[in-house]
N, C-alpha and C positions, 0 to 999 in steps of 0.2 A: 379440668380439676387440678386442684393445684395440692401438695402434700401442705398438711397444717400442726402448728406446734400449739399445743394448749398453754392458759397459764394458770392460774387458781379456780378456784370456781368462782362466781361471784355471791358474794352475801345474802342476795336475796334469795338465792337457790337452796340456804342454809338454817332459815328459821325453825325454831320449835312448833310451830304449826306442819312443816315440811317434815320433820325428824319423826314427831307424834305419826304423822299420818304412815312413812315408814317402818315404825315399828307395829301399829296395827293391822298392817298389810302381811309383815311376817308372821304373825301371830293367828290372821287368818289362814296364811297358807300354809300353816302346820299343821291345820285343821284337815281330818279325814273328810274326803268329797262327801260323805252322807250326813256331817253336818255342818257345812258351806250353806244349805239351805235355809238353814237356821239361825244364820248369823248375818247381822247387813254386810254389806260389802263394804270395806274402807273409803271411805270419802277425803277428796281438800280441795275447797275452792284459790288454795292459794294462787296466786300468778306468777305465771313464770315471763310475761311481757316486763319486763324491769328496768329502769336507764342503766342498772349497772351489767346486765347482760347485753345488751345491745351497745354498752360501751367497751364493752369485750369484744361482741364481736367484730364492731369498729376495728378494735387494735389486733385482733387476733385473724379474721378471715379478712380484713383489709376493707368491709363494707360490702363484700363480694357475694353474690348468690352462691354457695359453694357448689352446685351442678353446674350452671352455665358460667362461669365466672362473669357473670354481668356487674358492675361495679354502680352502687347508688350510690347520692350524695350522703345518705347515712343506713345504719341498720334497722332503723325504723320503719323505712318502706317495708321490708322486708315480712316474709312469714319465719315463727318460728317453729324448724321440723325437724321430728322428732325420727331417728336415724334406724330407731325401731320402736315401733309401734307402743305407742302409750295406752292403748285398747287394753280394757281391763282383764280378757282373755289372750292377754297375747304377754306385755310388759310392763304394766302400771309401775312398778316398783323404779323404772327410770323416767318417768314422767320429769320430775323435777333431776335428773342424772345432768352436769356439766358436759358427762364426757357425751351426751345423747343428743343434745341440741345442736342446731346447726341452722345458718340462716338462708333461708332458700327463697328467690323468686317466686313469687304467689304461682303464677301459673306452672311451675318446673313444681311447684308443690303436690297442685292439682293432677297433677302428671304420674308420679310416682305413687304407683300401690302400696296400697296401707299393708298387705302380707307381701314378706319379702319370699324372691323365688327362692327356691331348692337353691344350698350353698351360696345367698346373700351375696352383696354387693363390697366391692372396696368402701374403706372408709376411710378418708385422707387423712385421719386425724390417726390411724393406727398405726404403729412404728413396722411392722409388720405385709403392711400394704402401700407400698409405693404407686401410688397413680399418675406418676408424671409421666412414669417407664414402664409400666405394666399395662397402659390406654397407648397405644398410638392415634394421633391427632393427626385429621388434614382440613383445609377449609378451601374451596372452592368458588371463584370469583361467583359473586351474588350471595356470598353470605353461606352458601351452604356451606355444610361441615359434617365430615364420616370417622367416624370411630372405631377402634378394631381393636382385639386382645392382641397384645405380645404374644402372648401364650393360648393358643388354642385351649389348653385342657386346664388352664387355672379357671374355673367356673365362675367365680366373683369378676375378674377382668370381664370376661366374656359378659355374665349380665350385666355390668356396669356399663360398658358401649353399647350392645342395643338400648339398656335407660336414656342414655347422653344422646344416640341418634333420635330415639321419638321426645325425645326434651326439644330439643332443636328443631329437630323436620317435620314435627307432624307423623301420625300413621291413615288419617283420611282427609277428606277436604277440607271439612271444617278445623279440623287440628291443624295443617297445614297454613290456612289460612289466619291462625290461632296465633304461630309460632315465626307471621312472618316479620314480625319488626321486631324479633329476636336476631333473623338471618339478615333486617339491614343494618343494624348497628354493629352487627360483627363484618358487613363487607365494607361499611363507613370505616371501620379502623383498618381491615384490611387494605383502604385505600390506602389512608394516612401513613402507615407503614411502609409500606412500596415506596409511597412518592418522597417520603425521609429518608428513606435508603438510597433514594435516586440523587437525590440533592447531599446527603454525604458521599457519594463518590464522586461527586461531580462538586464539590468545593472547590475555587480556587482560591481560597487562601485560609490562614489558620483557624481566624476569627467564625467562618463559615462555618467550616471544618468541625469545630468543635459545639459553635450551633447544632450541626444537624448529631450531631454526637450524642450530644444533654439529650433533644428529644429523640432520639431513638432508645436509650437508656429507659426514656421515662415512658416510652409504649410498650415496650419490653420486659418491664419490673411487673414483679410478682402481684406489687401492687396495684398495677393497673387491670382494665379489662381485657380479658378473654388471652390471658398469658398465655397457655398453652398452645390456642389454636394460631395462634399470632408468629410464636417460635415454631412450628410449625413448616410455616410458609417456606419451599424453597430457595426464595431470594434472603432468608435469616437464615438459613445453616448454611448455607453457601458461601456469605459474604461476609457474618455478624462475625467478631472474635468472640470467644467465650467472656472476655472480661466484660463484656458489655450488657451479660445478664447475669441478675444478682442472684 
């Protein structure tokens, strides 16, 4: 996971159908539980699938699953998930929330419980909750990949890396077997990595040199796939300068 900077909301998040159906929502939930019964519940079929959210998240999560930082060719593949529960017992009122939405790989969707555990999960997008330094990341030739709290006793780190471990590994056979061309495309880059590291130090001459420079950069940006697990890798903190990741 990578930390993310929001930027407006997008338009369609914002209509009078959207706004209506927010103020009727408040309006129920002023109401005393004894006559909830008697009142319909708020409705909006509005959509929140829109080009101009998915052109957001293009530009804002980089096209990235934000759990697995798996990287599509756009936000469309994607599912869009809701960071806490749009259940009408639980949060309806951020259904259509900017700051709620996040684009996630279908199955890393499927994955994550609709009720969040005791003291919730980071959320990359809160100034509050840095997940680049609060997850420790490692990855493991064949794609595996293990997760840990910085912090034992910050609860949200701690449930966020068991989340990010059963995203990744599977917790029975079938999950496992679910999640495996999750773990080869993260050991596909783990290769590519390695072996650009191996060819920029092994340049002889500038032109090389700065070949293997550009794409190490560009496996390495924030932009790309599986940043974290990527910088990570002992042969990147050992060898990468800092200037080389943005």
């Amino acid at each position: 996971m990578i930390n993310v900077q929001r930027g407006e909301a997008p338009a369609s998040l914002q209509t009078p159908q959207i706004k209506q159906y927010l103020d009727e929502l408040a309006t129920y939930k002023s109401l005393s539980e004894a006559n909830w019964a008697e009142q319909p519940k708020p409705k909006c079929n509005a959509e929140y699938r829109n080009a101009d959210l998915f052109n957001a998240f293009d530009s804002v999560f980089f096209a990235k699953c934000y759990l697995t930082e798996r990287r599509f060719e756009n936000s469309w593949a994607m599912d869009v998930e809701h960071f806490k529960s749009k259940a009408f017992d639980q949060y309806p009122d951020l259904k259509y929330e900017w700051a709620n939405l996040y684009p996630a790989d279908h199955d890393a969707n499927m994955v994550k419980p609709r009720n969040e555990p005791e003291g919730g999960y980071l959320d990359p997008c809160a100034e509050e909750d840095d997940v680049e330094k609060e997850i420790l990341y490692v990855v493991l030739f064949g794609g595996e990949a293990s997760f840990e709290a910085q912090n034992g006793n910050n609860i949200k780190a701690v449930n966020t890396a068991k989340l990010l471990d059963k995203i990744h590994n599977g917790s029975d056979e079938e999950s496992k077997r679910k999640t495996a061309n999750l773990r080869h495309l993260i050991a596909k880059k783990q290769y590519e990595v390695l072996n650009t590291i191996i060819e920029w130090q092994g340049a002889l001459d500038d032109q090389s040199k700065f070949e293997a420079k550009t794409k190490l950069k560009k496996l390495l940006s924030r932009k790309s796939s599986f940043t974290m697990l990527m910088r990570s890798l002992s042969a990147v903190r050992k060898h990468i300068p800092a200037e080389f990741l943005d």
